[in-house]
N, C-alpha and C positions, 0 to 999 in steps of 0.2 A: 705221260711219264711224270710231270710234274706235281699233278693232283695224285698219284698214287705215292710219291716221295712226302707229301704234303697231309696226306691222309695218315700216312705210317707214321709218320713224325708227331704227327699229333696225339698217336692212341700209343706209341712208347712214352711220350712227355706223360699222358693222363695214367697208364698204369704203374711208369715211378712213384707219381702221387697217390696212388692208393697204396703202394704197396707201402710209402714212408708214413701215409697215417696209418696203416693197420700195426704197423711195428711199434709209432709213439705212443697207441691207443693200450697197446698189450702192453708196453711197458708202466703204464698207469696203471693198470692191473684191473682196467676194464673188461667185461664178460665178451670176447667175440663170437661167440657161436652162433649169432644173430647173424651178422655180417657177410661170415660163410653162405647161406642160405641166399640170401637178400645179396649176394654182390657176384654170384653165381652168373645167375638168371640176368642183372644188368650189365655184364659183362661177356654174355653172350652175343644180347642184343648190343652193345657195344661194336663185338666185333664184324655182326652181319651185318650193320650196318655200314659201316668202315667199307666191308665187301664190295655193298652193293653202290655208293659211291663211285669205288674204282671201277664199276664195270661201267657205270652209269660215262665215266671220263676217260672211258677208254675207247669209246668213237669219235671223242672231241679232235676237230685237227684245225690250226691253223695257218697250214701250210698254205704261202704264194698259189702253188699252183693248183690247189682246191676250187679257186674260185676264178670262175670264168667270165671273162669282160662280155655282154651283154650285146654289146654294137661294136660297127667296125673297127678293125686297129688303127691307131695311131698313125700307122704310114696310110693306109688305106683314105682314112680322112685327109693328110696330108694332100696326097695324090688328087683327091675331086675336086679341093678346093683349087690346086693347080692349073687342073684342067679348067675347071668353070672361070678363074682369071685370064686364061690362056684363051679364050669363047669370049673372054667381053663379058660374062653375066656377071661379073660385080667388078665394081673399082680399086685402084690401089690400093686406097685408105681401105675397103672393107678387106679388102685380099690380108691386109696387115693386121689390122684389127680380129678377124678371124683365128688368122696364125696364129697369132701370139693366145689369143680364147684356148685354141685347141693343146696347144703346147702347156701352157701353164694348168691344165686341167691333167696333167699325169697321172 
């Protein structure tokens, strides 16, 4: 939604600007019938392009729950370290030292 507000915002700001130099340029009494021709065709491709941006930003998502943790949860690791404390296979100091590893890695 963003890149498509961001996209449209940008090709309203750029064809104000065309449209206030073709008005200062005719008021100089410059010839535009060039312009017509030549600003057609880059304003077409202008706008396909613009298109295909937003299509292109319209499968982007950054949604939290897109992305899936990889290894066990959080309590889950809690849990084994528990249990392996609660067995004798490591020491206080490592039992703490782990905990505190696993927690501050949110």
């Amino acid at each position: 939604m963003k890149a498509k507000v961001v996209v449209l915002s940008s090709g309203a700001l750029v064809a104000l600007l065309l449209l206030l130099r073709y008005f200062a340029l005719s008021r100089a009494g410059v010839p535009l019938g060039w312009m017509l021709y030549l600003g057609l065709p880059i304003t077409a491709a202008g706008v396909l392009f613009a298109l295909r941006l937003i299509n292109l930003g319209a499968g982007w998502s950054t949604k939290v729950e897109d992305i899936k943790p990889s290894g066990p949860s959080l309590s889950e690791r809690l849990k084994e370290l528990e249990a392996l404390h609660a067995s004798g296979g490591i020491s206080d100091a490592d039992y703490s030292a782990e905990r505190l590893h696993i927690i501050s890695n949110l």
